[in-house]
C-alpha positions in Angstrom: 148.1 126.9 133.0 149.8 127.0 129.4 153.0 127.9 131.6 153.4 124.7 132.6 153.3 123.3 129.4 156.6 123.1 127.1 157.0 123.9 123.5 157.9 120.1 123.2 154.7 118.8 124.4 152.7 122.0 122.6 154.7 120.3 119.6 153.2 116.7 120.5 149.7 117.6 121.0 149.6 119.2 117.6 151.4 116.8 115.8 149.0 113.6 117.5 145.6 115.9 117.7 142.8 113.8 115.8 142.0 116.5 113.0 144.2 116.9 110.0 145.9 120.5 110.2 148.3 122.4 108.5 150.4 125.5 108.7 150.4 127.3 105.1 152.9 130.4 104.7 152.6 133.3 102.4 154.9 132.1 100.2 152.2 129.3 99.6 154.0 126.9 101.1 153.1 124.2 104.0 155.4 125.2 106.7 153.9 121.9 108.9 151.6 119.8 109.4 149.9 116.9 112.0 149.9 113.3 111.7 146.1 112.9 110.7 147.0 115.3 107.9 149.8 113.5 106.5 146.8 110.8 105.6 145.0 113.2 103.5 147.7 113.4 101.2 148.3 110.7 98.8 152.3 111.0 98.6 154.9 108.3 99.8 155.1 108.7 103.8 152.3 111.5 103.6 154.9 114.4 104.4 154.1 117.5 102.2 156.3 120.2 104.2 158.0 122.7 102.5 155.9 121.5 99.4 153.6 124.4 97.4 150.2 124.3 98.2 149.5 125.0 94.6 151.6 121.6 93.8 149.9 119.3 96.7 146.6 120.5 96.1 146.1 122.3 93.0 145.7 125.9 91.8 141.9 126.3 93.3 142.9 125.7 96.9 146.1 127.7 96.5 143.6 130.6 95.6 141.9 130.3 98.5 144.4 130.3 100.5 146.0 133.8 99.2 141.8 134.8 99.2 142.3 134.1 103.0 145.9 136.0 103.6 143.8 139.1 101.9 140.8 138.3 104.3 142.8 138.3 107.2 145.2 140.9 106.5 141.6 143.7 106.1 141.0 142.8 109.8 138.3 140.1 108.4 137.2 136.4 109.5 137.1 133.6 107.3 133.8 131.0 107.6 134.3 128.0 107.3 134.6 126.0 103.6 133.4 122.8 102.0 136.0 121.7 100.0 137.0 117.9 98.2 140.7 116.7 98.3 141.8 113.6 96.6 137.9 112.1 96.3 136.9 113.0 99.8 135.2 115.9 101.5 136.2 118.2 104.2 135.2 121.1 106.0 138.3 123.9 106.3 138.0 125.9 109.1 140.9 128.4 109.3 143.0 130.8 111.9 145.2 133.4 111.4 148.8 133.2 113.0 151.2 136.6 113.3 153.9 138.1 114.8 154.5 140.3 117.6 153.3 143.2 115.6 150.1 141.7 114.4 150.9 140.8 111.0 149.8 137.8 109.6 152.4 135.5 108.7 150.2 132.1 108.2 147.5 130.6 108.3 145.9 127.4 110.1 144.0 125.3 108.2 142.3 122.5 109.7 140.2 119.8 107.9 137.1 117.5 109.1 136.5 115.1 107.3 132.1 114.9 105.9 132.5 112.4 102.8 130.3 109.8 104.7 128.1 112.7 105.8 128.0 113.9 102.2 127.6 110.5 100.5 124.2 110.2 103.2 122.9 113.6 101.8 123.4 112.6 98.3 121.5 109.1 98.5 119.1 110.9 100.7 118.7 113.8 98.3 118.3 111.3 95.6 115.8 109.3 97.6 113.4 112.4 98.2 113.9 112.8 94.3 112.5 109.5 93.5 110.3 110.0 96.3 108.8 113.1 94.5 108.8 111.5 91.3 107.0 108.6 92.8 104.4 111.2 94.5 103.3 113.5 91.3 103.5 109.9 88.9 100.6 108.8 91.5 99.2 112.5 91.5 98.9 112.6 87.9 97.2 108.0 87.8 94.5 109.8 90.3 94.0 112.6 88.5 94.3 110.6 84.8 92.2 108.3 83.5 94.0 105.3 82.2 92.8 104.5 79.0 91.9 107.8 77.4 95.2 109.7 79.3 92.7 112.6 79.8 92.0 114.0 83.0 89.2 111.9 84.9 86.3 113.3 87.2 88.7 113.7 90.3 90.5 116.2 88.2 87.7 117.8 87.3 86.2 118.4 90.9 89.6 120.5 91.5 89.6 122.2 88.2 87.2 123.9 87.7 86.3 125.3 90.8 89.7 126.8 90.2 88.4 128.6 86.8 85.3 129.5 87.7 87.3 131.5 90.2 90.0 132.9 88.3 86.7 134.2 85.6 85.0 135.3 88.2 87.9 137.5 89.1 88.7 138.3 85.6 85.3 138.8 84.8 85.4 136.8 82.1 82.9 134.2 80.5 83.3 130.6 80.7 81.7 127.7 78.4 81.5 123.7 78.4 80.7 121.6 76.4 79.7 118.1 76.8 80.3 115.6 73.8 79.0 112.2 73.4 80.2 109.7 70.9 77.0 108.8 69.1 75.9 105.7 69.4 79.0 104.1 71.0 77.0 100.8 72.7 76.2 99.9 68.9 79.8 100.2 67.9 80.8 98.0 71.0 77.9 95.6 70.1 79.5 95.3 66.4 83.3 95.6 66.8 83.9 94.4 70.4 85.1 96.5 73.3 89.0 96.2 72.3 88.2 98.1 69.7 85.7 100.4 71.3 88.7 100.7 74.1 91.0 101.9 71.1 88.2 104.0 69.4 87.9 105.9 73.0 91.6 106.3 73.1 91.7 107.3 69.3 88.9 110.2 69.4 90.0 111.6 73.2 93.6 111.8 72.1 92.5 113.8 68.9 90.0 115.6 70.2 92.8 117.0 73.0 95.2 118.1 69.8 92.2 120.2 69.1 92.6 122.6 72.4 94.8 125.3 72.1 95.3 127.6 75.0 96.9 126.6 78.1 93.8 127.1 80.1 91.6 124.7 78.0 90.8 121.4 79.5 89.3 118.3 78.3 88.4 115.5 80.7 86.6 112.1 80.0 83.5 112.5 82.1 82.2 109.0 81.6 81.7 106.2 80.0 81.6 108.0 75.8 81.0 111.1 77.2 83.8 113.8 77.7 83.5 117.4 79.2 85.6 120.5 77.7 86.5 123.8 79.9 87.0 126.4 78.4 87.7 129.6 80.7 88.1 132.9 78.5 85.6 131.9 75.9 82.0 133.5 75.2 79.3 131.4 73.2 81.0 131.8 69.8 84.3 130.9 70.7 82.6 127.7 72.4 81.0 126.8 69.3 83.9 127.1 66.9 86.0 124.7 69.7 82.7 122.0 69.1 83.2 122.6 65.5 86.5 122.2 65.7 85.8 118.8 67.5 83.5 117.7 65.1 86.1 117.9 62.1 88.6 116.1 63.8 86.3 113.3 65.0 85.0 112.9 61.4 88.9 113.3 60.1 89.6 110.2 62.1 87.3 108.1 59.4 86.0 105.5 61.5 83.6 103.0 60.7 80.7 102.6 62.6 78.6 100.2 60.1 75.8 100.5 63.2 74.1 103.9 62.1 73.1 106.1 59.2 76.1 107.6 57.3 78.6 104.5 58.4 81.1 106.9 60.3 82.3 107.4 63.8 80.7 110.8 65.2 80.2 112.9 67.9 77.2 115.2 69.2 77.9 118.4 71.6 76.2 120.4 74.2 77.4 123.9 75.0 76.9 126.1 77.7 78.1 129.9 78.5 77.7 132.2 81.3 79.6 135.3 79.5 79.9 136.7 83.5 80.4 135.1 86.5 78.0 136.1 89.7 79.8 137.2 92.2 77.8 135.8 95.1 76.6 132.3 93.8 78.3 129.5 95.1 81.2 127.9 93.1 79.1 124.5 93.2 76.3 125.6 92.0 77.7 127.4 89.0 79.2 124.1 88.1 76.0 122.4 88.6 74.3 125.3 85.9 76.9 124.5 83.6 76.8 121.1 83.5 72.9 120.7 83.5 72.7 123.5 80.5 75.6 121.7 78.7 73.9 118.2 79.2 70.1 119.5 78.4 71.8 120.7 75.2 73.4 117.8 74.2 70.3 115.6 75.4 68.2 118.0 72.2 71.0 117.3 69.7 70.6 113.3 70.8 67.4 113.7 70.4 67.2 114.7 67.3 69.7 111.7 66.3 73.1 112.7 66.8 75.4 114.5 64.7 75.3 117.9 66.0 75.8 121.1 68.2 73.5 123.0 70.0 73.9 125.8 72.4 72.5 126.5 75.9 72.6 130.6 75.8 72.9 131.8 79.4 72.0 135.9 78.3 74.6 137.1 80.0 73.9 135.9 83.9 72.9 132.9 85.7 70.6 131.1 84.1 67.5 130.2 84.6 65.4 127.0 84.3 63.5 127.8 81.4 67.0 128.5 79.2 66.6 128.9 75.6 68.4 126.1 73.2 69.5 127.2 70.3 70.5 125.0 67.2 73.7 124.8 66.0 75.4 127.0 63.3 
């Protein structure tokens, strides 16, 4: 059928077809080119024949051009290539032309034009950023709680599960502690609950500074009352952490006028089991921790406050009739 078609009208068809091509020669210059690519080119009347590609277009796509003679010439194809030109964005899809004896004497660049496509998938791609950055901003408000900035009890349901896992797997021990600002509805009562509010923010946020490793975790767990994990450590180690509380709670030098010694202070109850059981149920070793960690601090409240006291687990699951020991 081609037969029947002249070089004339071959001529036209290229030089009217509605995607901008060129003819590049490997002397790197354009040998010809269409209409629709004359209006890629920002030069008076748009004709660039007989110019340099390196001159038109730059040094970069002159390099891929002579890339592509090389390509061709080894017997291999050339994909196609996202490239920008003059503040838009095409897609280069290129053909090798040759002589009667196969050599390659140019190449056929043609051009499709994506900018609008690309300037979609760049407010898209920004939109699923923000969209992200909305998602884990509203991940971390559920998990936080707003006025300590600690994690909150939602956190703390997901966890540690997640620890008591990874020491059960480790075989490692695992304490909590639960501590209690002492007498906190007094200091309310006497200073209002603005300042109670900042007190709360005051002693969480110092009381975080205390926690070293990556895996520790403090959480406010109600109310006064916050709940430290602390996966990795036996009883000692758990102790020294409430210590370690303690000191920075009394370093804050707050006034609490309401009870003996006039100071801001915080009571803790500890609890360790130095190995996981391998075939007791995840909620019901965080039930044993809690209840041994809150039975403890309930003995150091009831002896008024100020203290730390142990709930010493013996190296299994505890039992009911757990021994607590007073602070060192």
């Amino acid at each position: 059928m081609l037969a029947h078609i002249s070089a004339e009208d071959l001529r036209r068809i290229y030089l009217d077809f509605p995607i901008a091509s060129c003819v590049i020669g490997r002397d790197g210059r354009v040998l010809a080119h269409n209409r629709e690519f004359a209006d890629v080119v920002p030069t008076p009347g748009g004709d660039v024949a007989g110019r340099y590609v390196a001159d038109v277009f730059g040094a970069i796509v002159m390099e891929a051009a002579e890339r592509t003679f090389g390509a061709f010439d080894q017997g291999a194809q050339e994909p196609q290539q996202e490239i920008g030109l003059f503040g838009r964005v095409f897609i280069v899809a290129v053909r090798p032309l040759r002589d009667a004896a196969g050599a390659v004497t140019a190449i056929c660049a043609a051009l499709t034009e994506i900018t609008e496509q690309k300037r979609l998938e760049t407010r898209l791609e920004s939109a699923n950023r923000e969209l992200q950055a909305a998602n884990r901003r509203l991940a971390e408000a559920a998990s936080t709680d707003a006025l300590t900035g600690l994690w909150n009890r939602h956190a703390l349901e997901e966890l540690l599960p997640r620890e008591i896992l990874r020491c059960r797997r480790e075989k490692a021990p695992l304490s909590v502690l639960l501590v209690d600002i002492d007498d906190f509805k007094k200091y309310n009562d006497r200073y209002g609950h603005l300042a109670g509010d900042d007190t709360l923010h005051a002693v969480a946020q110092v009381m975080e500074g205390v926690l070293r490793r990556p895996g520790d975790m403090i959480a406010r767990f109600g109310g006064e009352e916050f709940i430290v994990v602390l996966p990795g450590t036996a009883a000692a180690g758990a102790i020294k952490v409430a210590e370690s509380l303690h000191k920075a709670v009394e370093a804050l030098d707050i006034e609490h006028a309401s009870i003996p010694g006039a100071r801001l202070s915080i009571s803790v109850g500890a609890a360790c089991l130095s190995l996981i059981p391998p075939n007791t149920a995840l909620d019901e070793i965080r039930s044993v921790l809690i209840e041994r960690a809150d039975q403890a601090l309930y003995a150091v409240k009831a002896e008024g406050g100020r203290g730390i006291r142990l709930h010493w687990d013996g190296g299994s699951l505890p039992s009911s009739d757990g021994q607590l020991l007073p602070a060192r």
